[in-house]
C-alpha positions in Angstrom: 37.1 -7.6 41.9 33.8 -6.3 40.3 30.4 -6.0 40.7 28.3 -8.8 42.8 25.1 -10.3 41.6 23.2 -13.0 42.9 20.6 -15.0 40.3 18.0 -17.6 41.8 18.3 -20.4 39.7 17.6 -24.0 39.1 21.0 -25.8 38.5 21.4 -28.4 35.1 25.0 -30.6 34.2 26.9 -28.9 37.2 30.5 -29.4 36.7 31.4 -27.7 39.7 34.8 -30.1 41.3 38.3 -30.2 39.8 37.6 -33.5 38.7 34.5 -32.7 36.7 35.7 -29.4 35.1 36.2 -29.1 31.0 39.0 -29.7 29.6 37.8 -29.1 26.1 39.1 -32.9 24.9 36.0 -32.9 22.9 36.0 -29.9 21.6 37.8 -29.0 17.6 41.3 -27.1 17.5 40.2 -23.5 17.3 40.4 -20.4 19.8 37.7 -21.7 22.1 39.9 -25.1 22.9 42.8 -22.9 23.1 41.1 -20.7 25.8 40.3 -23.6 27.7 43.8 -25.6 27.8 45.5 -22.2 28.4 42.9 -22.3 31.4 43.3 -25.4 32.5 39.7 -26.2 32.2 36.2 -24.5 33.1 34.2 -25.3 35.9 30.7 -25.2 34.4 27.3 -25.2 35.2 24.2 -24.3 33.1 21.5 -21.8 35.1 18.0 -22.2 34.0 16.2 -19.1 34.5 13.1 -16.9 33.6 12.8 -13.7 31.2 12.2 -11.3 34.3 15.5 -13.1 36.0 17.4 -12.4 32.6 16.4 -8.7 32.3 17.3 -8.5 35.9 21.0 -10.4 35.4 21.2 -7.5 32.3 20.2 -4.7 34.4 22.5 -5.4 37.0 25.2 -5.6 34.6 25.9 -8.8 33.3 26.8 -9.1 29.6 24.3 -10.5 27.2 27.0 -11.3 24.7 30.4 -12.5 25.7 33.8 -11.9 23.3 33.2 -15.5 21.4 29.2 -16.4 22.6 25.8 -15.2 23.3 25.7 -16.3 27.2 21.8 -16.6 27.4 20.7 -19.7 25.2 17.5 -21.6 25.2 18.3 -25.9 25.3 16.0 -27.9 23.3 13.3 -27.8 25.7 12.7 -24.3 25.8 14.4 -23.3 29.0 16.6 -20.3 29.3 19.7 -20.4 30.9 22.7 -18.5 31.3 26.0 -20.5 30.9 28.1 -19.8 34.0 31.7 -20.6 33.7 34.9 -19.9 36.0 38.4 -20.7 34.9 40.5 -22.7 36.9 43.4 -20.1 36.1 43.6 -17.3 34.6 47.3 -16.6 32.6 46.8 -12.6 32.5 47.1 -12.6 36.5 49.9 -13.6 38.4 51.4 -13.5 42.2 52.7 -10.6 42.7 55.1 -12.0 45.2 56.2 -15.3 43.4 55.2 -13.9 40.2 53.3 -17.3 39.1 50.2 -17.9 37.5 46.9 -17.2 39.9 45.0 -20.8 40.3 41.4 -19.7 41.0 39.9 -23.1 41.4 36.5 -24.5 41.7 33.9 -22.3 43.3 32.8 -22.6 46.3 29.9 -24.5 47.1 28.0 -24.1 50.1 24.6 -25.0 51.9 22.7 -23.5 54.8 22.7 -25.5 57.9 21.0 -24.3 61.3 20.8 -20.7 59.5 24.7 -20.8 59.1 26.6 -21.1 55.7 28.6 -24.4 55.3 30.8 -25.7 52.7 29.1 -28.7 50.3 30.5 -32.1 51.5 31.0 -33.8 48.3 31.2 -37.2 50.3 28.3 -36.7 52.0 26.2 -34.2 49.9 26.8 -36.1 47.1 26.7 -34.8 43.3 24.2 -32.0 42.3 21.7 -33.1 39.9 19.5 -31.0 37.4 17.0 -29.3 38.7 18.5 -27.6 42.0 17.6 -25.0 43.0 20.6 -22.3 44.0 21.5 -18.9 44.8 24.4 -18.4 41.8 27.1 -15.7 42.8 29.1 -14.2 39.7 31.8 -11.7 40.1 31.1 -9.1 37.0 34.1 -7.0 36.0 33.5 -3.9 33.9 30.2 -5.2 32.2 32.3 -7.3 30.4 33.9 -10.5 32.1 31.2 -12.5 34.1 33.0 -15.3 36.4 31.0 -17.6 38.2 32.4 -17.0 41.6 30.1 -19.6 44.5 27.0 -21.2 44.8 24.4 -22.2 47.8 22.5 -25.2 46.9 19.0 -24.4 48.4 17.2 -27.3 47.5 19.4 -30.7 46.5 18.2 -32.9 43.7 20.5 -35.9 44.3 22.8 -36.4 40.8 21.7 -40.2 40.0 23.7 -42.1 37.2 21.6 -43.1 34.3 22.1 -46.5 35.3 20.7 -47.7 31.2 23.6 -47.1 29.7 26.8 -49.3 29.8 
């Protein structure tokens, strides 16, 4: 366990369940893909943010460049984000009782209801869509290793399928 920090953030292509997390399928034989199958995928979700949010996520001690990535990008319509990313296991820790690898899982996903925190209902929730806005929680260990650890939807944009394309 490291250091907390919390990031106000608008959410974008929030893959957040165990169903939705990446396995790499799509992604060339190399160390990255390795990473990720020895992981058993990456729960993902891209966090648009300002230049004052990003000097403050620096400050308070999250990395600017990861081991294989710069983690701050810019997407094609000249938003920052930062790339937030929590494995579903992690192979370096194990059970000290059983000795077997430690599943993290997704993160947890909450929203505030009568002033209490609550646990997303993906049922009734429904999918997040881009453009959420969300208090992002990430767990940062040494100044180095940045897991995405939960997140508090504060204001839902409904995910709605691009119903175009077949």
């Amino acid at each position: 366990m490291g250091k907390k920090v919390y990031v106000n953030c608008k959410l974008f292509w929030a893959k957040l369940r165990d169903v939705d997390r990446d396995l790499g399928k799509n992604l060339p034989d190399g160390d990255i893909k390795k990473r990720i199958v020895e992981e058993d995928g990456h729960y993902l979700v891209n966090c648009v943010i300002d230049a004052d949010t990003k000097k403050k996520m620096i400050a308070d001690g999250i990395p600017a460049k990861g081991m294989q990535a710069q983690l701050f990008k810019t997407d094609d319509n000249g938003q920052m984000f930062y790339k937030a990313k929590r494995p579903r296991q992690n192979p370096k820790l194990t059970d000290r009782e059983t000795g077997e690898m430690l599943i993290l899982g997704p993160p947890t996903v909450i929203k505030e209801v009568d002033g209490n925190n609550v646990e997303w209902d993906w049922e009734e929730d429904g999918l997040i869509g881009n453009g959420s806005d969300a208090i992002v929680k990430f767990d940062v260990w040494d100044g180095k290793i940045t897991t995405l650890e939960a997140v508090k939807i504060i204001n839902h944009v409904k995910y709605e399928a691009d119903k175009d394309k077949f």
